[in-house]
C-alpha positions in Angstrom: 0.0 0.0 0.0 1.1 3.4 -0.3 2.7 4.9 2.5 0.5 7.9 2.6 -2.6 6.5 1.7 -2.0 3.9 4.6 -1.8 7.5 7.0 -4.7 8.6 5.5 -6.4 5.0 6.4 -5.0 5.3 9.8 -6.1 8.7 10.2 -9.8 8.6 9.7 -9.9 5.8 12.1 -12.7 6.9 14.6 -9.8 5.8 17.3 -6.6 6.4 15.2 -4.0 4.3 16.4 -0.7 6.6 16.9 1.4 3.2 16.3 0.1 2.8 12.6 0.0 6.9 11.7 3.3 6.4 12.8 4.6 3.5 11.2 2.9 5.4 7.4 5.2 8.2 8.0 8.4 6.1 8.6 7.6 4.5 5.8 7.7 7.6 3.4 4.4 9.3 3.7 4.4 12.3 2.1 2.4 14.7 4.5 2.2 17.6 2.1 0.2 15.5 -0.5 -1.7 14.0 2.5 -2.8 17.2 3.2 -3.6 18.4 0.0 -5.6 15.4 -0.2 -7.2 15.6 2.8 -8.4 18.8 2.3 -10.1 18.3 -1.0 -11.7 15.0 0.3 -12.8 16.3 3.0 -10.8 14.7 6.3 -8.4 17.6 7.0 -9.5 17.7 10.6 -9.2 13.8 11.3 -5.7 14.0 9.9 -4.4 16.7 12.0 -6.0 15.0 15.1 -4.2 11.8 14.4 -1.2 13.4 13.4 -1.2 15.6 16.9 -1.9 12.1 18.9 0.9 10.8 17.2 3.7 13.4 18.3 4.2 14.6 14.9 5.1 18.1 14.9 7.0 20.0 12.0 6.7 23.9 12.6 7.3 25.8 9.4 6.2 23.2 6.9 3.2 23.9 5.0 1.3 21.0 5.2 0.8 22.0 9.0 -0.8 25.7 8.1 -3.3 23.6 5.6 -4.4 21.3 8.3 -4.2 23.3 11.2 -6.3 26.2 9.4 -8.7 24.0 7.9 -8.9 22.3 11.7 -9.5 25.6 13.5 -12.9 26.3 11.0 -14.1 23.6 11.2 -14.4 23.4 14.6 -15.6 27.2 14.8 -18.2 26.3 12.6 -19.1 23.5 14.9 -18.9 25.7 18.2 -20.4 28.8 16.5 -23.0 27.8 13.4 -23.7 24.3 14.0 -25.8 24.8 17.3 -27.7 27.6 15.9 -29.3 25.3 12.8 -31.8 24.4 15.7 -33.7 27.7 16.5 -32.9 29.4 13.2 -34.3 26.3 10.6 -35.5 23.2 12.6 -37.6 25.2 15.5 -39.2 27.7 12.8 -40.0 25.1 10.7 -41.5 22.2 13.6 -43.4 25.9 14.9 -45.2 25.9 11.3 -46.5 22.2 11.6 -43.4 20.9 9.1 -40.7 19.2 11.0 -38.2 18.3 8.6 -36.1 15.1 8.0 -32.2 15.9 8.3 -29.9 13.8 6.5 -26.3 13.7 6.0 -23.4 15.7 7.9 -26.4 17.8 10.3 -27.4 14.5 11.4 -24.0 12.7 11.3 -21.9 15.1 13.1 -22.7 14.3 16.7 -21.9 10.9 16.1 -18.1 11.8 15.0 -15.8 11.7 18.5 -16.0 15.8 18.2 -19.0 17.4 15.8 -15.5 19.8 14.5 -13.9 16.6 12.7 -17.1 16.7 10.5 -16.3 19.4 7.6 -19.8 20.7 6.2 -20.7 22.8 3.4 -24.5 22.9 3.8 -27.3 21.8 5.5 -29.4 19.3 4.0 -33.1 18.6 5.1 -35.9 16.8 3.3 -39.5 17.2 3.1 -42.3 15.8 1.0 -43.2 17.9 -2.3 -46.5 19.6 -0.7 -44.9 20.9 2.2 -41.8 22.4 0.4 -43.7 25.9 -0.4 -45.0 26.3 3.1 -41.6 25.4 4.5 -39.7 27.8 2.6 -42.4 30.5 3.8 -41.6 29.5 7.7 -37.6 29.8 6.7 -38.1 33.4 5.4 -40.3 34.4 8.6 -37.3 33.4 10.5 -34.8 35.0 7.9 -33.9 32.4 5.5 -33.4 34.1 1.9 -33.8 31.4 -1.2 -31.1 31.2 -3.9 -32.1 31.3 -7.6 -32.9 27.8 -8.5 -30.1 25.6 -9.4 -31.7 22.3 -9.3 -35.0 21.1 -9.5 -35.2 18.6 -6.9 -33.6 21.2 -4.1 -33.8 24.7 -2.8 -31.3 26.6 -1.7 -31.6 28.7 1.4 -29.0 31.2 3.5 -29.3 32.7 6.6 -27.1 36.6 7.4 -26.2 34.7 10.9 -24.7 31.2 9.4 -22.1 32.2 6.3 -21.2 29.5 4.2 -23.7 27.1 6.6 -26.8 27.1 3.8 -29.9 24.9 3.8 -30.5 22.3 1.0 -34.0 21.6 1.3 -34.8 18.8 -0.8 -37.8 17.1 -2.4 -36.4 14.6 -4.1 -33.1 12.9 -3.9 -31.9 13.3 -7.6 -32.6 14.8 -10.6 -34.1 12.3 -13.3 -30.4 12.8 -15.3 -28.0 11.7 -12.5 -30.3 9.0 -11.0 -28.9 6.2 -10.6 -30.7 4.5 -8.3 -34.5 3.7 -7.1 -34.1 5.2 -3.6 -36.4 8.3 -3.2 -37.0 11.0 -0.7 -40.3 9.5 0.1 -38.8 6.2 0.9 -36.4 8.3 3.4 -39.4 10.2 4.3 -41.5 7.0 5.2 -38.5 5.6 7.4 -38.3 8.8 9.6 -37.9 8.6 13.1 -38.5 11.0 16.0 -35.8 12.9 17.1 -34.0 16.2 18.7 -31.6 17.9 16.7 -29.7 21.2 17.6 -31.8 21.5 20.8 -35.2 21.4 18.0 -37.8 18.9 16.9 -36.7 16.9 14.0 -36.3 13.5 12.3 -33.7 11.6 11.9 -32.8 7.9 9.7 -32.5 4.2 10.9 -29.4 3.4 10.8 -30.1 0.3 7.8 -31.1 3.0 5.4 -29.0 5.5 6.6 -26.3 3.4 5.0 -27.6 2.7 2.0 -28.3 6.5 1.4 -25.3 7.2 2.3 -23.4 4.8 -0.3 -25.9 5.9 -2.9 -24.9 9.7 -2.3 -21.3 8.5 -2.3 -21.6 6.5 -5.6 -24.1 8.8 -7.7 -22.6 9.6 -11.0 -20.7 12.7 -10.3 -19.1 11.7 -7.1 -18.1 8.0 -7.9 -16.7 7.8 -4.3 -14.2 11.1 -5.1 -14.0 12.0 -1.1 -13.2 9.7 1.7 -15.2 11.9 4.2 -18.0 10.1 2.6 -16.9 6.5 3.6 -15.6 8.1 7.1 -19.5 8.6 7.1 -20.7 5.3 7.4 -18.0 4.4 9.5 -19.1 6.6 12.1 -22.7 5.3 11.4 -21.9 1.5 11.8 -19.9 2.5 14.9 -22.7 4.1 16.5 -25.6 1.8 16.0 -23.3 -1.0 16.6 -23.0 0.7 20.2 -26.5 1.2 20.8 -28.9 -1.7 19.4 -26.5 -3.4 16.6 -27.1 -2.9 12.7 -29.6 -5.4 10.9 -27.3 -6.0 7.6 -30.3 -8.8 6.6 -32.4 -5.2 6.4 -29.3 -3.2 4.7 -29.2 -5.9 2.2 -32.5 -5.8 1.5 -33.1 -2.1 1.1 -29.9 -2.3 -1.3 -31.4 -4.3 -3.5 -34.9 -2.5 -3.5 -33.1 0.6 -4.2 -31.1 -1.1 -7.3 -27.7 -0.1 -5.8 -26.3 -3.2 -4.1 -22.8 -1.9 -5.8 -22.5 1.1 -4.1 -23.5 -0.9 -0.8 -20.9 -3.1 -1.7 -18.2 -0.9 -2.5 -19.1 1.7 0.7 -18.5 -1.3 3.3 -15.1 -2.2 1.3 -14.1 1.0 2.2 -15.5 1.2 5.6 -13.3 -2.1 6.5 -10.5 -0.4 5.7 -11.4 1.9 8.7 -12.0 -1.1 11.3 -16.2 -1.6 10.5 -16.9 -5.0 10.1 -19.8 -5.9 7.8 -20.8 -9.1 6.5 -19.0 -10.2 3.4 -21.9 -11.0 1.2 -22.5 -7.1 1.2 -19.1 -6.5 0.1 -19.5 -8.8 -2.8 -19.0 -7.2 -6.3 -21.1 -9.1 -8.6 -20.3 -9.4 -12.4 -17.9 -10.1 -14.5 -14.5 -9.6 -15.9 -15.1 -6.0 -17.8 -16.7 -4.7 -14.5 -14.5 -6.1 -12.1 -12.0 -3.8 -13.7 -13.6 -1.5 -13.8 -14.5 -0.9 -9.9 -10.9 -2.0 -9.3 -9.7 1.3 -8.5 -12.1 2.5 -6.1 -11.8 -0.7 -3.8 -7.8 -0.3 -4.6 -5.8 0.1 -0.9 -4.6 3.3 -3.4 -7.8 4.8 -3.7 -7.3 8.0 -1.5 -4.5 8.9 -3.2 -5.0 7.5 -6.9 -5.2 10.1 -10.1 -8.4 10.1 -11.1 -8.3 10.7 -15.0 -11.4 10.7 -16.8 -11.2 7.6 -18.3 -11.5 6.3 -14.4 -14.3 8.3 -13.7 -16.6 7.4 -16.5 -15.8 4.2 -16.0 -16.8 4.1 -12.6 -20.0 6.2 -13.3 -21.5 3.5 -15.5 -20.0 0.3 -13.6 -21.5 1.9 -9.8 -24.8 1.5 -11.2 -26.8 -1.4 -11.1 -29.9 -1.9 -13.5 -29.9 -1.1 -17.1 -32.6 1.7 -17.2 -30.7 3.6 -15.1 -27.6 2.8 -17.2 -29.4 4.0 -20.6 -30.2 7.6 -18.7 -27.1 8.5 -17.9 -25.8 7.3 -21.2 -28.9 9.9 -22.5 -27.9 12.3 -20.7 -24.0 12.3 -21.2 -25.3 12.5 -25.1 -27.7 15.6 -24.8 -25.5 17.1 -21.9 -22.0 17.1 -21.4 -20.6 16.7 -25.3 -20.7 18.9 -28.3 -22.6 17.5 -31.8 -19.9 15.4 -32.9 -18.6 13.9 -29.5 -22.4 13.4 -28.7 -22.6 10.9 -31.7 -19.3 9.3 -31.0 -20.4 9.0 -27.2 -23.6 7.7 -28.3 -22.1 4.9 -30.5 -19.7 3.9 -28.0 -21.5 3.6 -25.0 -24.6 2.3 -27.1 -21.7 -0.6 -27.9 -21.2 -1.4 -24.9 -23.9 -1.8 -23.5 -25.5 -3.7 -26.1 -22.3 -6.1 -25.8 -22.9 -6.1 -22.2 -26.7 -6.7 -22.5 -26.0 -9.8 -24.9 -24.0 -11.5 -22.6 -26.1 -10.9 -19.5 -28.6 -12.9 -22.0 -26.0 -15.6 -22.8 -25.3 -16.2 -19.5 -22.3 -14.7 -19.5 -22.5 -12.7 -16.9 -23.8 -12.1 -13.1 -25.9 -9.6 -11.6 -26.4 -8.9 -8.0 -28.7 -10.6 -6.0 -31.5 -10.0 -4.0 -30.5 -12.0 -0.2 -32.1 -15.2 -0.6 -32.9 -15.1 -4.3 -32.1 -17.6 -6.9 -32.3 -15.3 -9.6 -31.9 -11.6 -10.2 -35.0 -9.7 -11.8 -33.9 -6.5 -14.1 -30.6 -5.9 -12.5 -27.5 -6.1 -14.7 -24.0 -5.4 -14.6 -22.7 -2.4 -16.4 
């Protein structure tokens, strides 16, 4: 393994082990690219905390003003911001009958070992459809202002008292280009449980779908698993519930497959085991054949965290993360009326058309796998990419 991916591993540890952040540098860790890693995927603060339990100290050197800076905001932002989501977005909106779901870092954060090690760019809450419009009307009563619309399955809110802290508020999951799975708001929606949140009424997520919402954010077509903060995520998650009343993986398995994104499940707990979180190894099972096997290699690579991620990687890995063909045939849509010009559109088109068609013929020859449902003999409409 590379010696500073394996600090990186060490360091995002939930209980980083000073012994093995150690042993990484000794054995040629380069802590300026750690850094510069860390800070783009997101685990600045977990590396300078491991680094600081470790006795490793370099005044002077620049990778210690990255971390140490992107440390100290991150835990302002948790001392100063964080507490205040409660009584200037969650109260307002439980006062106006709409207590809202929160999802992702606002509801991971107080799991982490200190709510500062949790970087955060925004706020994400969902509601269903018909309550959006009344919800964003309680949010300006209380001072929210909405951004111009920059996707149709969100809004975006900011408050004057929480810079750079905005709300998501989201009715949907995805938009119908980048979706890559059948997991929906509603299904979050429908799992909600009762909770308190920032001192305010709110819901929060079981931990069996928490997961798989999680690994389904991580894997969606434009992220392809591109920061490790998202994997520290359902460490943090597995920990936790595995603390209180254990993780039913019969029930994570299950929702996986309902959702079409067993692979993402798959690939997430890979990841996770690399940072101690035990999971059954049927859910870590990468199902197909040789083409996609390849093709996921690099993300489940030891590497990973510090691998060049050239395009040819990442389209790769946005077709081979998904699971079921209809899916598959969107994105391939919408990479040909979206992201190419007339000509590379065409060429696009043909290739990825190709493939899948070669792909599709010997799912039909039996030449291939696709995941299974637990305790299925055969799969329905799920294919390998």
């Amino acid at each position: 393994m590379n010696p500073t991916a394996a600090l990186l591993w060490a360091a995002c540890r939930r209980e980083p082990s000073p012994a093995e952040v150690l042993a990484a540098v000794d054995a040629g860790a380069d802590l300026n690219e750690a850094a510069d890693i860390a800070l783009v995927q997101r685990v600045s603060p977990l590396l300078w905390r491991a680094l600081e339990q470790a006795g490793i100290a370099a005044d002077g050197e620049r990778w210690v003003d990255v971390l140490q800076n992107d440390f100290g905001r991150c835990h302002a932002q948790s001392r100063l911001m964080l507490p205040r989501i409660g009584p200037l977005a969650l109260q307002p909106l439980a006062d106006a009958g709409h207590p809202a779901l929160v999802m992702k870092g606002g509801a991971l954060a107080s799991r982490y070992p200190d709510p500062g090690l949790r970087p955060m760019d925004d706020i994400d809450l969902v509601l269903p459809p018909e309550q959006i419009k009344p919800a964003v009307g309680a949010l300006g009563g209380a001072g929210w202002t909405p951004l111009p619309e920059r996707r149709p399955h969100e809004i975006d809110l900011t408050h004057p008292a929480l810079p750079g802290l905005p709300i998501d508020l989201h009715r949907d999951l995805a938009f119908w280009r980048s979706r890559a799975n059948r997991l929906t708001s509603d299904q979050l929606w429908a799992a909600r449980r009762n909770t308190t949140l920032y001192g305010a009424p709110a819901f929060d997520l079981p931990p069996e779908i928490e997961i798989v919402m999680l690994a389904a954010h991580a894997a969606k077509p434009f992220h392809v698993f591109a920061r490790l903060l998202w994997t520290v995520d359902i460490a943090m998650v597995v920990t936790d519930a595995e603390q209180r009343d254990g993780v039913d993986w019969d029930g994570v398995g299950r929702i996986a497959y309902e959702a079409r994104c067993p692979t993402a499940v798959a690939v997430a707990l890979a990841q996770a085991q690399r940072l101690g979180v035990a999971s059954p190894e049927e859910l870590r099972r990468v199902s197909g054949g040789r083409e996609r096997r390849a093709a996921i290699a690099p993300v489940l690579s030891a590497d990973w965290p510090v691998m060049r991620r050239d395009s040819a990687i990442r389209m790769s890995l946005r077709y081979a993360l998904v699971d079921e063909r209809r899916a598959q045939a969107t994105l391939v849509l919408s990479d040909v009326i979206g992201r190419q010009g007339p000509a590379a559109s065409v060429k696009l088109a043909a290739i990825l058309g190709g493939r899948l068609i070669r792909r599709s013929w010997r799912i039909a020859t039996g030449r291939s796998r696709a995941p299974l449902e637990p305790g299925r003999e055969k799969p329905r409409d799920l294919v390998k990419p």
